[in-house]
GUTORVO-680345 format. One line per 3 residues: number of its first residue (from 1); for each residue x, y, z of N, C-alpha, C, O. Coordinates in steps of 0.001 Angstrom, whole numbers, plus 524288, in hexadecimal, padded with zeros to 5 digits. Example, Ala and Ser with C-alpha at 12.3 -4.5 7.8 and 13.67 -1.06 7.14 Angstrom:
<atoms>
1	83386 7E9C6 81E78 8300C 7EE6C 81E78 83390 7F31C 81E78 8379C 7F309 82111; 83232 7F736 81BA8 83566 7FBDC 81BE4 83264 8001E 81EBE 83461 80472 81F67
</atoms>
This chain:
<atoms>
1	E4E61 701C1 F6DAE E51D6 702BA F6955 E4F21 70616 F6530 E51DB 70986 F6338; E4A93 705A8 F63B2 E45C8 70768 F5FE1 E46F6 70EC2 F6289 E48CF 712C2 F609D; E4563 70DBC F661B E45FD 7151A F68D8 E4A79 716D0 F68F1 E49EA 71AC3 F6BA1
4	E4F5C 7168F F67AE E54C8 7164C F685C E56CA 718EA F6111 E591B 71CC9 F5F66; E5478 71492 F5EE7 E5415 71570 F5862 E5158 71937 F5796 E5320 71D46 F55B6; E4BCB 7187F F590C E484E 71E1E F5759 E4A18 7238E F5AF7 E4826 72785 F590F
7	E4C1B 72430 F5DE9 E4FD9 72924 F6114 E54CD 72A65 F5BA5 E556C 72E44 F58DD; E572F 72610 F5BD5 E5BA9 726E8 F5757 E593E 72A53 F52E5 E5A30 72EFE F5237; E553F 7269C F4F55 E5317 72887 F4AA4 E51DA 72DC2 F4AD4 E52E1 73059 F46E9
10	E4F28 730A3 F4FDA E4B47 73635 F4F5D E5168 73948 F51E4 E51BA 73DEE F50B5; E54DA 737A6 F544B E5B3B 73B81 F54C6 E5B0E 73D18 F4F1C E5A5C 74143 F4CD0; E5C46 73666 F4D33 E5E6D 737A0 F47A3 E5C8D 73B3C F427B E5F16 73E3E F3FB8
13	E5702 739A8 F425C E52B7 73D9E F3F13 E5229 74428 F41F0 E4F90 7477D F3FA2; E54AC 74547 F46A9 E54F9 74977 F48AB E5876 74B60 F45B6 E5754 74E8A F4246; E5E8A 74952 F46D1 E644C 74B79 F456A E62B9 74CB2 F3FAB E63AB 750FA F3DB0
16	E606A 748FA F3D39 E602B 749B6 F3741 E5EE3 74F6B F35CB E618A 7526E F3327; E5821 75095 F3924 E55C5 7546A F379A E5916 75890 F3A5D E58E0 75C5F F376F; E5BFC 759BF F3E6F E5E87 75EE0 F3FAE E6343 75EEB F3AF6 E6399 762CB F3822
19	E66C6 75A91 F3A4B E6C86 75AAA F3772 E6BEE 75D30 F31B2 E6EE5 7605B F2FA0; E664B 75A74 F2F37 E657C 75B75 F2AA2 E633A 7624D F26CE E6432 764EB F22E3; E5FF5 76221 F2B59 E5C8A 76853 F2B4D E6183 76BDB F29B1 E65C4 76B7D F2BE7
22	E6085 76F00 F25EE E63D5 7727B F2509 E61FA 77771 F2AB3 E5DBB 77826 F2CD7; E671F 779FA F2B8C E64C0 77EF2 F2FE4 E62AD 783B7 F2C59 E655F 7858A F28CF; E5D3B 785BD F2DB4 E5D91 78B35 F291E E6077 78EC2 F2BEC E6136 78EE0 F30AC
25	E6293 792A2 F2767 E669E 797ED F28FB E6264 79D08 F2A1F E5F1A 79F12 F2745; E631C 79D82 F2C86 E5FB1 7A318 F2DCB E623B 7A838 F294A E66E6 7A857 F2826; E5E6C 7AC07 F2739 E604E 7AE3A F21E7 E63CE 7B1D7 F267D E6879 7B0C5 F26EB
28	E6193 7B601 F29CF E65A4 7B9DB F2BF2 E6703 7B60D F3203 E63E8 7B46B F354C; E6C51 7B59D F31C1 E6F43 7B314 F359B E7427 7B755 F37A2 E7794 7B98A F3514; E7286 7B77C F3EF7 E753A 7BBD2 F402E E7A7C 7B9B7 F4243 E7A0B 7B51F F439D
31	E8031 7BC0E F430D E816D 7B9A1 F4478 E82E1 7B93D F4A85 E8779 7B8FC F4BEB; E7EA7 7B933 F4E14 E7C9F 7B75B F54AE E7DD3 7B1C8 F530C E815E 7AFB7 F558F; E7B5A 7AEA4 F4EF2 E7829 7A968 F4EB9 E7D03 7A6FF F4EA6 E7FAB 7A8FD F4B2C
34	E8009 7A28C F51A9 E8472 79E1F F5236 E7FA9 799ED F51F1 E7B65 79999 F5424; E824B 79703 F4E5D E7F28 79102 F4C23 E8344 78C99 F505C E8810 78CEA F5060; E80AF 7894D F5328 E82FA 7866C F579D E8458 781EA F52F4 E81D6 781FD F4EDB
37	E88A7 77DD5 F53E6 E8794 778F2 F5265 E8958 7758D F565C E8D50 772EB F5705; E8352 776BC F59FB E8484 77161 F5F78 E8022 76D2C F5E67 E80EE 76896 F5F9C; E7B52 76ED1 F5C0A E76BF 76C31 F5C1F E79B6 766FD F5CCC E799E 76569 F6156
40	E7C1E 7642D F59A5 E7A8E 75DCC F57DE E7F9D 75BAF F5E03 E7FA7 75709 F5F3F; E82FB 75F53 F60CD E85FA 75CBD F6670 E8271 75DEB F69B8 E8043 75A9F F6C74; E815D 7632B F69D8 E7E00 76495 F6E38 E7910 761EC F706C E78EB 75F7D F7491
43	E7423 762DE F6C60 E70F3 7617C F6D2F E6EA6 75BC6 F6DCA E6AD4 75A30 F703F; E72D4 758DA F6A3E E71BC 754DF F67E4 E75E9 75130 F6C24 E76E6 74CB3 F6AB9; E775D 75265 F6F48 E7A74 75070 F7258 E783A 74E56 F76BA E7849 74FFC F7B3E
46	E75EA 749DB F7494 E7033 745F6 F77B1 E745B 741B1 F7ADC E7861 740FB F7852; E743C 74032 F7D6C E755F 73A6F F7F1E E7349 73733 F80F3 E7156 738AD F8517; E724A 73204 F7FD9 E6DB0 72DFF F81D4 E6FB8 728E8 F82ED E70FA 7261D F7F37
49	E704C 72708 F8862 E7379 7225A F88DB E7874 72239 F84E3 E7911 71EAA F81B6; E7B1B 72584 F8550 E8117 725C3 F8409 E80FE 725CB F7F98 E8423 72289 F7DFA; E7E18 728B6 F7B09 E7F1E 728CD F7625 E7C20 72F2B F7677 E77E0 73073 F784F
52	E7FD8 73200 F7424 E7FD0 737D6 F7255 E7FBA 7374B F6C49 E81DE 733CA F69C9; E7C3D 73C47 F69EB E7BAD 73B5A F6507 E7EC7 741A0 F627B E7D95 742DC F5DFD; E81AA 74455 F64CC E83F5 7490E F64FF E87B8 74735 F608D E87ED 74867 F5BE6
55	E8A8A 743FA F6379 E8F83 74364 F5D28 E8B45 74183 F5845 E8C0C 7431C F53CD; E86F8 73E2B F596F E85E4 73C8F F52A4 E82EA 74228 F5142 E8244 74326 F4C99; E8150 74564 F54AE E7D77 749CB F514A E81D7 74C75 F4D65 E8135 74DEF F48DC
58	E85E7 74C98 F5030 E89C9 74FEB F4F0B E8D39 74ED9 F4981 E8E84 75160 F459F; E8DFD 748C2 F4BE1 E8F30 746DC F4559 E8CEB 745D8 F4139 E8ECE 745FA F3CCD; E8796 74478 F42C9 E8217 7463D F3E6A E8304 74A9D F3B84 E856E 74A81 F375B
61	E803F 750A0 F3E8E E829E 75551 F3E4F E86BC 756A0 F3905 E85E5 758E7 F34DF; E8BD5 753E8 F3B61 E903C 753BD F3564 E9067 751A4 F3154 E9194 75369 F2D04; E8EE1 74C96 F32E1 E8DC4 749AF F2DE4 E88EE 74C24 F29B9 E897B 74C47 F24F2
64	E84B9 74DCB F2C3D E80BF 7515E F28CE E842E 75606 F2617 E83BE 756B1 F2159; E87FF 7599E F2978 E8B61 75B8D F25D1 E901D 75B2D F227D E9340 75EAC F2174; E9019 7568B F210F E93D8 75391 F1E9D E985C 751E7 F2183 E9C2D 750E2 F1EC5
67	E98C8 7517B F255D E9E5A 75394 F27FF EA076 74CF0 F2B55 E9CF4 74AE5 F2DE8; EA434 74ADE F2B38 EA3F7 7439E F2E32 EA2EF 74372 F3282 EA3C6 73F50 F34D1; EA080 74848 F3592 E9E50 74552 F3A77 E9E6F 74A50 F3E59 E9F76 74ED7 F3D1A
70	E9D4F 748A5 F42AD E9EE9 74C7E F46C5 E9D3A 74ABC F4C67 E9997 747BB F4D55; EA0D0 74D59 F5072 E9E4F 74CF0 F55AA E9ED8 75306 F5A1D EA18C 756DA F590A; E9BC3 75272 F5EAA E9B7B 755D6 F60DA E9F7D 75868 F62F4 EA22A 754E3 F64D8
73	EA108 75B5D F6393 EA5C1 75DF4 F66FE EA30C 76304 F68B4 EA11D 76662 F65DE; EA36E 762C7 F7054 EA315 76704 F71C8 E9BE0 768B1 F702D E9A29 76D14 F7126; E993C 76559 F6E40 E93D8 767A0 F6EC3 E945C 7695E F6960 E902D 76B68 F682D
76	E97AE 76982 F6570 E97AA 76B5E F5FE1 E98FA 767C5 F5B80 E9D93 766C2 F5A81; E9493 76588 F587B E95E8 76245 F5399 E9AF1 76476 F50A8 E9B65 768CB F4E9D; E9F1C 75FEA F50F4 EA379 76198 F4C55 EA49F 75CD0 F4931 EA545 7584D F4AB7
79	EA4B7 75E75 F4539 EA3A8 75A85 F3FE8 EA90B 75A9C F3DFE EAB7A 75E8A F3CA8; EAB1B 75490 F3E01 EAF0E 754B6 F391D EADBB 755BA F3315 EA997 75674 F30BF; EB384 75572 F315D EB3DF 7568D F2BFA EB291 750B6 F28BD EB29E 7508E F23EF
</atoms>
């Protein structure tokens, strides 16, 4: 149970440090560059004995931007109002 909690805690202190970090803007931005927003379905789309953590990254994710929540669709975070 002890290894189960401490897995949870270092997810959680992960999500924190990616959700929180502001992204820097690059000063000349061409426009080639499309900004993805799959990271938090895609990548994060772990499953371990039947618990996926894809919908909570996702609703993490919104709630950091003020927004009541969100879940995955299609590999793409969409956040309610």
């Amino acid at each position: 149970m002890a290894k189960y909690l401490a897995i949870a805690l270092i997810v959680a202190l992960c999500l924190n440090m990616v959700l929180t970090n502001p992204i820097p803007e690059p000063e000349d931005q061409e426009e080639g560059i499309i900004r993805q927003k799959r990271v938090t379905c895609d990548l994060l789309s772990i499953e371990a004995k039947g618990i996926a953590i894809n919908h909570s990254a996702c609703a993490a994710h919104c709630l950091v931007l003020r927004k009541k929540g969100g879940s995955c669709s299609n590999g793409v975070c969409v956040c309610r109002n």
